[in-house]
GUNU-895355 format. One record per residue (C-alpha): residue in three letters; x, y, z. Coordinates in steps of 0.05 Angstrom, whole numbers, plus 32768, in hexadecimal, padded with zeros to 4 digits. Example, Ala and Ser with C-alpha at 12.3 -4.5 7.8 and 13.67 -1.06 7.14 Angstrom:
2
ALA80F67FA6809C
SER81117FEB808F
***
This chain:
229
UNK81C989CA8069
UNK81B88996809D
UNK81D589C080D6
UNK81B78A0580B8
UNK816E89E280BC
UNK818589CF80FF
UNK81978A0A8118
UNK81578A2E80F9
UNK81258A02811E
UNK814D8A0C8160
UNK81488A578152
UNK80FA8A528143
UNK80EF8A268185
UNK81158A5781AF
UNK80EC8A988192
UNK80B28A6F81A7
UNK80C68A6081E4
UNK80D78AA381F4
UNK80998ABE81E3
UNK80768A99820F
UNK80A68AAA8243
UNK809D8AF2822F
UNK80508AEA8236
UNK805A8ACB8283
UNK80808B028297
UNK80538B2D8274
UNK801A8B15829C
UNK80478B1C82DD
UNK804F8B6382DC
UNK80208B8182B7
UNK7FF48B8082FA
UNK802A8B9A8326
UNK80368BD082F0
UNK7FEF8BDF82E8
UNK7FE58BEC8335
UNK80248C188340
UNK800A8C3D8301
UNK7FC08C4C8327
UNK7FEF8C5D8364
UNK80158C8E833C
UNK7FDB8CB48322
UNK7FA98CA88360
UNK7FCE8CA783A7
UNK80158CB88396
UNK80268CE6835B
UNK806C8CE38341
UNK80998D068314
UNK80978CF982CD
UNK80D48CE682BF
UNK80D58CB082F8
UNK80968C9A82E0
UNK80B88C8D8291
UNK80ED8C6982B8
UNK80C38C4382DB
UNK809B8C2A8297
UNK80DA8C1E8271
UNK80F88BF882B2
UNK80B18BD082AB
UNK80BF8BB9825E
UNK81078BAE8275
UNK80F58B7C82B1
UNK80C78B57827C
UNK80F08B4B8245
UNK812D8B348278
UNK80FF8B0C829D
UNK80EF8AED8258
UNK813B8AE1824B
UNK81428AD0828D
UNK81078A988296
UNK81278A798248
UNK81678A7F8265
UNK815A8A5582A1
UNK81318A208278
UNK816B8A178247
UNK81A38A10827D
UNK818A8A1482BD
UNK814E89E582B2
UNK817E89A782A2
UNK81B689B882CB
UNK817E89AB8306
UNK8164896A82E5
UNK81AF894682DF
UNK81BD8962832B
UNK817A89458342
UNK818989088320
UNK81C888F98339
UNK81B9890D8381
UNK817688D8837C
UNK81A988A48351
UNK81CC88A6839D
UNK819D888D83CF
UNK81BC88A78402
UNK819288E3842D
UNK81CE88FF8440
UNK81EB891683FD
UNK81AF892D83EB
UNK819F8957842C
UNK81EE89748425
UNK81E8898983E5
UNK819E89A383ED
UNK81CD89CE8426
UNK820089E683FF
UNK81D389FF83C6
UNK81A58A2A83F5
UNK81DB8A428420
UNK82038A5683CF
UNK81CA8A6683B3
UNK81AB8A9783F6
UNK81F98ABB83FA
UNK81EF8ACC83AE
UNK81B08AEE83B4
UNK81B28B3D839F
UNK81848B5183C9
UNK81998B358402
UNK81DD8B5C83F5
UNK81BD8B9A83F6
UNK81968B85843B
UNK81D68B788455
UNK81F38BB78448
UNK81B98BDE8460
UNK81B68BB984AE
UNK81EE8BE884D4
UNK82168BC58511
UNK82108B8A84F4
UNK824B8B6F84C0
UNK82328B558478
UNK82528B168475
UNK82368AFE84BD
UNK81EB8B1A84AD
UNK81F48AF5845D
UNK82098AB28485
UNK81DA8AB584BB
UNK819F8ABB8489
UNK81C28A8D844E
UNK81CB8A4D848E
UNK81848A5C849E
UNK81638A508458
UNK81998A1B844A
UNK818789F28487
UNK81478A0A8495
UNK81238A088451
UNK814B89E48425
UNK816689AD8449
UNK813589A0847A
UNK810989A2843C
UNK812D89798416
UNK812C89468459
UNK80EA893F8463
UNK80D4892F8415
UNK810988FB841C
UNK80E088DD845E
UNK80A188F0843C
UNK808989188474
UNK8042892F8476
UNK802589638491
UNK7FDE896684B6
UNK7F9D8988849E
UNK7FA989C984CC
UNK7FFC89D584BF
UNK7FE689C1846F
UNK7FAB89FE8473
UNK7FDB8A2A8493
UNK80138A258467
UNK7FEC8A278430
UNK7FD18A6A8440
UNK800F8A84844E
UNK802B8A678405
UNK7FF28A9783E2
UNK7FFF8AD4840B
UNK803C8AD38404
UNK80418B0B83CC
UNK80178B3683F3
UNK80408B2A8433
UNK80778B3E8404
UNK805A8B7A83E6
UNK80488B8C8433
UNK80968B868449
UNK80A18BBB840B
UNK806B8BEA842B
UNK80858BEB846E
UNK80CC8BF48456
UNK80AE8C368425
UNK808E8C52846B
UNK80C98C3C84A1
UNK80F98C628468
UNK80CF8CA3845E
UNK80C58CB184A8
UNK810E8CA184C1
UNK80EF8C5D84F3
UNK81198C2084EC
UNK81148BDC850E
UNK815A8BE68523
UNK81588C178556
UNK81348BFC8587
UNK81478BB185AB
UNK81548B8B856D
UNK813D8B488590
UNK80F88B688597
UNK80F18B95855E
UNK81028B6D851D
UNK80D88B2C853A
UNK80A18B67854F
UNK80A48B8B8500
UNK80A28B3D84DE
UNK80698B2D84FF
UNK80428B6E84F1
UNK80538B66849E
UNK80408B22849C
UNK7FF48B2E84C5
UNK7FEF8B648493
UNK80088B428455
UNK7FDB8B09846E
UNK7F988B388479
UNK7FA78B59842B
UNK7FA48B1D8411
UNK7F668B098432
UNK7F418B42841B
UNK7F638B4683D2
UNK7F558AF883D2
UNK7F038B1083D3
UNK7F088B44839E
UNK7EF28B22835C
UNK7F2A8B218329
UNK7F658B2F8359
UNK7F698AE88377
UNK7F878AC58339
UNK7FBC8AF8833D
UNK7FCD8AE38383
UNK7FD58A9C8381
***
């Protein structure tokens, strides 16, 4: 009876659990959904039966983010915590900047979508464009990163402002990047075909001054900011 009680208050916690994880990813796309909705009916009509996929593929996302997010707190969560432990427990700033490596340049190779990016760049093979990105965020991001909290580095008042401001817009910088790719794909442009060296650094910079101006004028509309940050 001891172990049926048991396992009825583990099931109660985790139903609770996951409805609050429910309820966070409720609250992270219900705005998204609500604003390709107005699209749909405003700006860019679509079909109907795109538009039922595109609800039901809404209730999907939120229920596996739910599953997801509970998933990750169950395993994930103290998986992290004995890791972080044990690379702290060693003192040494090497094993923990190696290992910081090795996760980002794993965890970066892993990523779907950056898959799919491979397999859309021609003339350039997938393994080389995966490892060229996967040693930049390894070295670059993680274990620079993981470096400089080691050192305690800080940063001045300027370079904190700055990347600051680019830590808030960068949804809108993201949501920008999925414009431009919508327009470059319906009227046949790609960064490709011109000099690559002067094109891709060229498109980058024009998403992220335009991610960076929506999100200064979304930050002023009242009601839109807390969504932002």
């Amino acid at each position: 009876m001891d172990g049926i009680g048991r396992w009825r208050e583990q099931m109660g916690r985790t139903k609770t659990v996951l409805g609050e994880k429910t309820r966070e990813a409720l609250a992270s796309v219900l705005p998204i959904t609500a604003i390709v909705l107005a699209l749909c009916f405003t700006i860019s009509p679509v079909p109907t039966d795109v538009l039922l996929a595109f609800l039901a593929g809404a209730v999907l996302l939120i229920l596996g983010m739910g599953f997801f997010t509970l998933g990750a707190d169950m395993a994930m969560g103290p998986i992290g915590q004995q890791l972080g432990s044990k690379m702290a427990g060693s003192r040494k700033l090497w094993v923990v900047v190696s290992v910081s490596f090795l996760i980002g340049v794993v965890v970066t190779m892993s990523e779907p979508d950056l898959q799919v990016l491979a397999n859309q760049v021609p003339g350039i093979p997938n393994m080389l464009l995966v490892g060229t990105v996967a040693l930049g965020v390894g070295v670059f991001l993680v274990a620079l990163g993981s470096w400089g909290l080691c050192r305690s580095l800080r940063l001045s008042g300027p370079a904190v402002r700055v990347v600051t401001y680019i830590s808030k817009a960068s949804f809108c910088v993201f949501l920008t990047h999925v414009f431009f790719l919508q327009f470059f794909a319906r009227h046949g442009l790609r960064a490709a075909e011109g000099p690559p060296l002067f094109t891709v650094p060229l498109v980058s910079l024009l998403v992220l001054i335009c991610g960076w101006g929506a999100y200064a004028l979304f930050s002023r509309v009242p009601g839109v900011r807390r969504w932002l940050i």
